[in-house]
C-alpha positions as CSV (number, residue, x, y, z in Angstrom):
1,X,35.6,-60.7,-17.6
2,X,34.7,-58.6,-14.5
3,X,34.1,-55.1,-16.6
4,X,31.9,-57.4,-19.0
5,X,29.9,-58.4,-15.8
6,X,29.4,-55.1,-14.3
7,X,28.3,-53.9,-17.7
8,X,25.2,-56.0,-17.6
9,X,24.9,-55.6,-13.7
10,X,24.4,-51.8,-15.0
11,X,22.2,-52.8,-18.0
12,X,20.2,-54.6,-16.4
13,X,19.7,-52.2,-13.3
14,X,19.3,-48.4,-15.0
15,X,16.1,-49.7,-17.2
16,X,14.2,-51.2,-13.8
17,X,15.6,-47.7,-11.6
18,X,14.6,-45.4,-14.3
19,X,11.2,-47.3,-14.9
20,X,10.2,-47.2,-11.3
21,X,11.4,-43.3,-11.3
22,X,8.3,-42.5,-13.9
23,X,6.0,-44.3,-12.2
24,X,3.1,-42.9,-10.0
25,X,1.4,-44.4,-7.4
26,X,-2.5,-44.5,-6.5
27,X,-4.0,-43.5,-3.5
28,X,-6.0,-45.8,-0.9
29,X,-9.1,-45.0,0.4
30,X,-8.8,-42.1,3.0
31,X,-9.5,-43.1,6.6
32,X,-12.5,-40.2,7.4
33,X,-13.7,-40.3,10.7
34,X,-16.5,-37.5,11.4
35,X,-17.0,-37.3,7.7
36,X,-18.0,-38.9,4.4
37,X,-16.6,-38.6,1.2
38,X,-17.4,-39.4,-2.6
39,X,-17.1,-40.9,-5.1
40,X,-15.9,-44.2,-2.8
41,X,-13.3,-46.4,-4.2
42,X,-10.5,-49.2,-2.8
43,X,-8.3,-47.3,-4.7
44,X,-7.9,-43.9,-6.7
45,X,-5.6,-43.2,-9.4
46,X,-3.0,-40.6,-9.1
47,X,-4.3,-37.2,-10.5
48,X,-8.4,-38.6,-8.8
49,X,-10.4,-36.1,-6.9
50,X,-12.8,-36.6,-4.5
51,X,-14.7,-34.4,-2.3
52,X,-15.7,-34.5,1.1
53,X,-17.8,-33.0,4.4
54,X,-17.9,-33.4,8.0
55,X,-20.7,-34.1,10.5
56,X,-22.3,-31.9,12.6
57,X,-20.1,-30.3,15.3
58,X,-17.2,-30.8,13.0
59,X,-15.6,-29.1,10.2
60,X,-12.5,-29.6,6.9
61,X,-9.4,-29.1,8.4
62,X,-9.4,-26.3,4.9
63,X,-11.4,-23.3,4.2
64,X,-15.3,-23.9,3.4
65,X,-17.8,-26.7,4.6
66,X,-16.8,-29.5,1.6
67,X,-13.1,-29.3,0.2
68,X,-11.9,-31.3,-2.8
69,X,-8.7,-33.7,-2.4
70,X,-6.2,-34.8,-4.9
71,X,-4.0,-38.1,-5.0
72,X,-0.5,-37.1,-5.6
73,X,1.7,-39.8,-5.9
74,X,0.5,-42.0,-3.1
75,X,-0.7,-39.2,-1.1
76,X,-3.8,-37.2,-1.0
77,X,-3.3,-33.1,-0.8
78,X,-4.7,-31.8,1.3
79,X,-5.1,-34.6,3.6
80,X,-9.4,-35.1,4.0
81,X,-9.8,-34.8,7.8
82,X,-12.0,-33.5,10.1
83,X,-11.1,-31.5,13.3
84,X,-13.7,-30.1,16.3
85,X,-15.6,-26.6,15.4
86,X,-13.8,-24.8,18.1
87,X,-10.3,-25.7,16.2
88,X,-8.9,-23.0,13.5
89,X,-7.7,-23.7,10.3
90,X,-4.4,-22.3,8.9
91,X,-4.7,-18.2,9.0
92,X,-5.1,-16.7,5.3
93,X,-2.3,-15.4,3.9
94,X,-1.6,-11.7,4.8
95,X,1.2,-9.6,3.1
96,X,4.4,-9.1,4.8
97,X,3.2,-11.4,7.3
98,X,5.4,-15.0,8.7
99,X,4.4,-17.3,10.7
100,X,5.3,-21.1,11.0
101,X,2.2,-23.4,9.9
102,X,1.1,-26.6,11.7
103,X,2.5,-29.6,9.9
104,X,-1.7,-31.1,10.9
105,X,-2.8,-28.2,9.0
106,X,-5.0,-27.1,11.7
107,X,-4.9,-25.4,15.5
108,X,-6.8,-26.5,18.6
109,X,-8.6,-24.1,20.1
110,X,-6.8,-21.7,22.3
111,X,-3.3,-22.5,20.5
112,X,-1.3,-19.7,20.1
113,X,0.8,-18.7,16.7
114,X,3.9,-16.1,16.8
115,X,4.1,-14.0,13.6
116,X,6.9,-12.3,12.0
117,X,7.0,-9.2,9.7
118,X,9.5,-8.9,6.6
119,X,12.5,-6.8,7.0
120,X,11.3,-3.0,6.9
121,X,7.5,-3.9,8.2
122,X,6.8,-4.1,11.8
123,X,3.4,-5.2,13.2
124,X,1.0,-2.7,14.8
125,X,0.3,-2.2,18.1
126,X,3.6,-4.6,18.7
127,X,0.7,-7.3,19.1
128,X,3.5,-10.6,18.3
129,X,0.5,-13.2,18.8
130,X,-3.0,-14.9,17.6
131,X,-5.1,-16.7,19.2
132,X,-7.6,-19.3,17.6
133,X,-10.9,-19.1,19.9
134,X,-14.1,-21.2,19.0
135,X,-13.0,-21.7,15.7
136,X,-11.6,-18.5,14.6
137,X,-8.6,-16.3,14.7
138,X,-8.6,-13.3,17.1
139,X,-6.5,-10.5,17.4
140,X,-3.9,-11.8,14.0
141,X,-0.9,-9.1,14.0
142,X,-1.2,-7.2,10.8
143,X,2.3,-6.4,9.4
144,X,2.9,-2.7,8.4
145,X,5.7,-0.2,6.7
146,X,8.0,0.7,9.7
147,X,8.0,4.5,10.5
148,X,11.7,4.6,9.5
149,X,11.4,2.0,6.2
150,X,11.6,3.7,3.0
151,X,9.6,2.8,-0.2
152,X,11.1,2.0,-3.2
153,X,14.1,3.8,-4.4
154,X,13.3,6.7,-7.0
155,X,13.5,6.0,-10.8
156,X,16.3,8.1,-12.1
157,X,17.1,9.0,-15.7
158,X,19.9,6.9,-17.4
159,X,20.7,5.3,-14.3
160,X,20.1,1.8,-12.8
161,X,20.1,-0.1,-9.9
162,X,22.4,-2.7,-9.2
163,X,23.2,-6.0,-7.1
164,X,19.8,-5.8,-6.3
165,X,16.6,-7.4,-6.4
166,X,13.3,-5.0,-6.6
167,X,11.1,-4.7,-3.2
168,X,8.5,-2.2,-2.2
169,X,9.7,-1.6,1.2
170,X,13.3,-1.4,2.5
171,X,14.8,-1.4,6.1
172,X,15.9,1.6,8.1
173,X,19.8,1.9,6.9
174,X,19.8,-0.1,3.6
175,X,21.9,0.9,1.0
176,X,21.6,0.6,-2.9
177,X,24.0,0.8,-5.4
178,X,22.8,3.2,-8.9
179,X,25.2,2.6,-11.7
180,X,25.0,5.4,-14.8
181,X,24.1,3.7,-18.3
182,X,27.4,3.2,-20.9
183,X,28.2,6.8,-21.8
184,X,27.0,8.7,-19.0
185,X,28.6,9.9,-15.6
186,X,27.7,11.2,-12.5
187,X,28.5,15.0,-11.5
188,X,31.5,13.8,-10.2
189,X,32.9,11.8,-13.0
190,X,32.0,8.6,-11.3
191,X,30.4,5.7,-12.9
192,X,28.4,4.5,-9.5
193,X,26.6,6.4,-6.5
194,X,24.8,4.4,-3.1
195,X,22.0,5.8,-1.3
196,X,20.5,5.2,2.3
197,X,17.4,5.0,3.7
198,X,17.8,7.2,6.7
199,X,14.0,8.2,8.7
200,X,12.0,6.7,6.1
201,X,13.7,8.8,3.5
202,X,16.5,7.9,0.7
203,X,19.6,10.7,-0.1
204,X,20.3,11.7,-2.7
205,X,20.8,10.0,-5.4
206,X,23.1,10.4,-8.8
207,X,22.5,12.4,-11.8
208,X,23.5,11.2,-14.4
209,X,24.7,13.4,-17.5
210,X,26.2,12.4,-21.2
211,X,29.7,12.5,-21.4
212,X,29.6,13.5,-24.8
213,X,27.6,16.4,-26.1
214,X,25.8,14.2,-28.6
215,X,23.4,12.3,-26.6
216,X,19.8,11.6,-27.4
217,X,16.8,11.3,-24.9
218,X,15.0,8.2,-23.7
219,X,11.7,9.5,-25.4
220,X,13.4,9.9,-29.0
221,X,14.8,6.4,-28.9
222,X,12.9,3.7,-31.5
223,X,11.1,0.6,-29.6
224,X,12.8,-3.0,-31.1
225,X,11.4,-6.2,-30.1
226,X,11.2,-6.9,-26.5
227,X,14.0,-10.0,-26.9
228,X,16.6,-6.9,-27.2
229,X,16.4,-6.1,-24.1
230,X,17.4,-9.6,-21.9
231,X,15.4,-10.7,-18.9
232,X,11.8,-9.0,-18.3
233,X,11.3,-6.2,-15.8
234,X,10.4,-7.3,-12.5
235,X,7.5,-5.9,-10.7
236,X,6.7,-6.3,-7.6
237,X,3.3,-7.9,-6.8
238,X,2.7,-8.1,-10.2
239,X,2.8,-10.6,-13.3
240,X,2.7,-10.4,-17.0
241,X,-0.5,-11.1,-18.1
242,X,-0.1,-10.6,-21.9
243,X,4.0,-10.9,-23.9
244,X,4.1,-9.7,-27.4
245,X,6.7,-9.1,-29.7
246,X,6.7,-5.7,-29.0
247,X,5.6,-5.2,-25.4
248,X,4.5,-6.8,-22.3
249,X,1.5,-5.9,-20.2
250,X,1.5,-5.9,-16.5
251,X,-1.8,-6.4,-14.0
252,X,-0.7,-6.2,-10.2
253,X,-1.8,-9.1,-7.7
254,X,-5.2,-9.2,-5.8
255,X,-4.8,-6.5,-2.7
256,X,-2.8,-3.9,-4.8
257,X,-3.5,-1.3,-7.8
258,X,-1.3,-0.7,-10.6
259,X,0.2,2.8,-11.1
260,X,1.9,4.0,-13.8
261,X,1.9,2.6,-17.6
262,X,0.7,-0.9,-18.0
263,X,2.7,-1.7,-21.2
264,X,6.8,-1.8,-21.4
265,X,8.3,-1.8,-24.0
266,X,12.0,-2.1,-25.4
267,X,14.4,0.9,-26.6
268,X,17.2,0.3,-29.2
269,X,19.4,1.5,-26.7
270,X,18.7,-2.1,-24.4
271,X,16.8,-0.1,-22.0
272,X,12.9,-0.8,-20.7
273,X,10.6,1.9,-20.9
274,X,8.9,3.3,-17.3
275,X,7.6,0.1,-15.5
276,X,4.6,0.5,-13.3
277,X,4.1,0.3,-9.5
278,X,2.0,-2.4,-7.3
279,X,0.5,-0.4,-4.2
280,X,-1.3,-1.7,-1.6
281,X,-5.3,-1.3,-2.1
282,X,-7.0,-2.9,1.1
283,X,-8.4,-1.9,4.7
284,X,-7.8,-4.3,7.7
285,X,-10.8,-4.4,9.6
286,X,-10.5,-5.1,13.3
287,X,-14.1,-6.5,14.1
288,X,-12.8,-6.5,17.9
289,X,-12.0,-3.0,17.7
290,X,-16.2,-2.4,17.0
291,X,-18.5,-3.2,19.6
292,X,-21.1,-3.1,17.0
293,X,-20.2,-6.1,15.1
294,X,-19.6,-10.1,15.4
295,X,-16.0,-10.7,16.5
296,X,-14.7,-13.0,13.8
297,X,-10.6,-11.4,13.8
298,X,-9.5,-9.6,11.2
299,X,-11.0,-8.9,7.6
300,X,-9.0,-7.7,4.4
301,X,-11.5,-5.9,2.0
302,X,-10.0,-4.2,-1.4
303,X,-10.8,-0.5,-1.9
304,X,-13.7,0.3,-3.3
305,X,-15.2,-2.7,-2.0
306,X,-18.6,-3.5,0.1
307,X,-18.8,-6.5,2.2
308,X,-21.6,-7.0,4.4
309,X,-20.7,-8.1,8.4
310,X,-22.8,-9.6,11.2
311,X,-23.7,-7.4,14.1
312,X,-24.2,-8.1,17.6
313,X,-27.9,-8.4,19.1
314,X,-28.1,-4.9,20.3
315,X,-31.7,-4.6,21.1
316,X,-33.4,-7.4,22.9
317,X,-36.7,-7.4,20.5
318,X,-34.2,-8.4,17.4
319,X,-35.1,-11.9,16.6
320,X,-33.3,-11.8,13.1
321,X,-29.8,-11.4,12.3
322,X,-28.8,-7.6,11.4
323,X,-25.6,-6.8,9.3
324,X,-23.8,-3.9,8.2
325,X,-22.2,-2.9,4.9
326,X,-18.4,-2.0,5.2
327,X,-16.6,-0.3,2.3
328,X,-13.1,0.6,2.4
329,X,-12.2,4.2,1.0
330,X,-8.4,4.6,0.0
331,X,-7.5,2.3,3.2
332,X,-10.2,3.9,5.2
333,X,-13.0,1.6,6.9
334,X,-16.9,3.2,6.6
335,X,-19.3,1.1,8.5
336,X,-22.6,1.5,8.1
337,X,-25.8,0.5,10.1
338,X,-26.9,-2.7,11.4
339,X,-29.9,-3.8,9.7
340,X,-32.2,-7.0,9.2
341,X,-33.3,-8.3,6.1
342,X,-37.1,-7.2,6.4
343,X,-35.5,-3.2,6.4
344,X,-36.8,-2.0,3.5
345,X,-33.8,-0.9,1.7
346,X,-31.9,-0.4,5.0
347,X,-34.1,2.8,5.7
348,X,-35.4,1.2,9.5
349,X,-31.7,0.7,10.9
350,X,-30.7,1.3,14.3
């Protein structure tokens, strides 16, 4: 009689759990104060946008002057609200760079923020500290390869590394592990050799020879289908952009240029052909570290790229704003002149 009971107890309550499990809930109307927002409703339906501003002297707790908001579950993401000008928004993300974000999503001004490197980058200058003043972020760390950090390990024939996971930059006195592929052996007879990272440089690593007289090279091996050869290569600060049968094709993140073949593709033997290489592609420019031009912190431009940046009044008849072009050369900052809008084709610049 009692198990027959607690059978429909559990009937009865799994149906009601696992229906209020699926659902989603709406979103009230946000509470904006300094602000407006549209379209206005009582209430939005998870998975509703809206959009919304702030008044003058004011700005989004987000990047840009109007930010869109979603209602997740009950909640809206980001949260609309509206914080003083002089406050900072959260610091764009810079590589190799940590640093614990306000749970408000936002800084007063004058708040301070500690930033941490990954292991193997260290930050330059040993500056450990931003500052948001009058609404922007001065003097943000920039996270850079330690001196004594070594790059990635060196691709060696018919060997592999193991117990691993791949990274671009390793710390002083880390150790990886290169295991020989099945017939081959070191000079030594061994199956495994480590290496270091000792002053920014690995030793020396295995090489790997055929234990048998009768072994074929990499290059005269036939290409199967890429599902012979298990898990896809991983690339770092890169994705597949395009999977075939045959091949997959690589394209490296914003910040970073790809070297090396674009395309893998699979051997018979289970190996992966050559995989390409992510390497940085930016300049950091300091706008404190030039008197001509507008402090606003740091700025990250990509090689080969022009921006233009605000300069400071430097003559007292200037009553228009002047800018400068700033291209970055193979990590290398070129700033030009400051000039105003009415320069004809920047040929009157001071």
């Amino acid at each position: 009689m009692c198990i027959r009971h607690l059978g429909f107890v559990l009937l009865f309550w799994f149906p009601a759990e696992l229906h209020g499990q699926s659902e989603t809930r709406s979103c009230a109307a946000p509470v904006l104060v300094h602000g407006l927002f549209t379209p206005k409703q009582d209430i939005y339906p998870h998975g509703a946008k809206l959009t919304y501003t702030c008044n003058n002297g004011h700005k989004p707790a987000d990047q840009g002057w109007w930010v869109m908001s979603t209602c997740n579950n009950g909640l809206w993401s980001p949260p609309p609200q509206c914080i003083d000008e002089s406050s900072c928004v959260q610091p764009d993300d810079v590589p190799n760079t940590i640093y614990s974000p306000s749970p408000t999503g936002w800084y007063e001004n004058g708040t301070k923020i500690r930033v941490k490197c990954n292991k193997g980058y260290e930050t330059k200058n040993n500056l450990l500290t931003g500052t948001c003043k009058d609404g922007a972020w001065r003097s943000m760390p920039v996270c850079e390869k330690s001196a004594d950090s070594c790059s990635e390990p060196p691709q060696l024939p018919h060997a592999v590394i193991i117990n691993q996971t791949h990274q671009e930059v390793f710390a002083v006195d880390s150790e990886v592990m290169y295991q020989c592929e099945d017939g081959y052996t070191t000079e030594q007879g061994e199956s495994m050799k480590s290496v270091t990272c000792i002053s920014g440089n690995w030793t020396e690593g295995p090489t790997c020879r055929s234990s048998s007289s009768s072994g074929s090279s990499v290059s005269t091996v036939p290409t199967v289908p890429i599902s012979n050869c298990g898990r896809h290569p991983i690339v770092q600060n890169a994705v597949v952009v395009q999977s075939d049968l045959m091949s997959l094709k690589y394209r490296c993140y914003t910040f970073y240029s790809l070297e090396g073949p674009e395309i893998v593709k699979c051997y018979s033997n289970g190996m992966w052909s050559d995989k390409p290489t992510c390497k940085v592609a930016y300049c950091v420019l300091n706008t404190k570290g030039h008197d001509v031009l507008k402090d606003v912190g740091r700025k990250y431009i990509k090689n080969g790229e022009t921006v233009e940046m605000e300069c400071q009044k430097l003559k007292f008849y200037w009553v228009t704003t002047h800018k400068a072009e700033v291209q970055c050369n193979d990590g290398e900052i070129q700033l030009g002149s400051c000039c105003s809008s009415t320069d004809a084709v920047f040929t009157n610049c001071e």
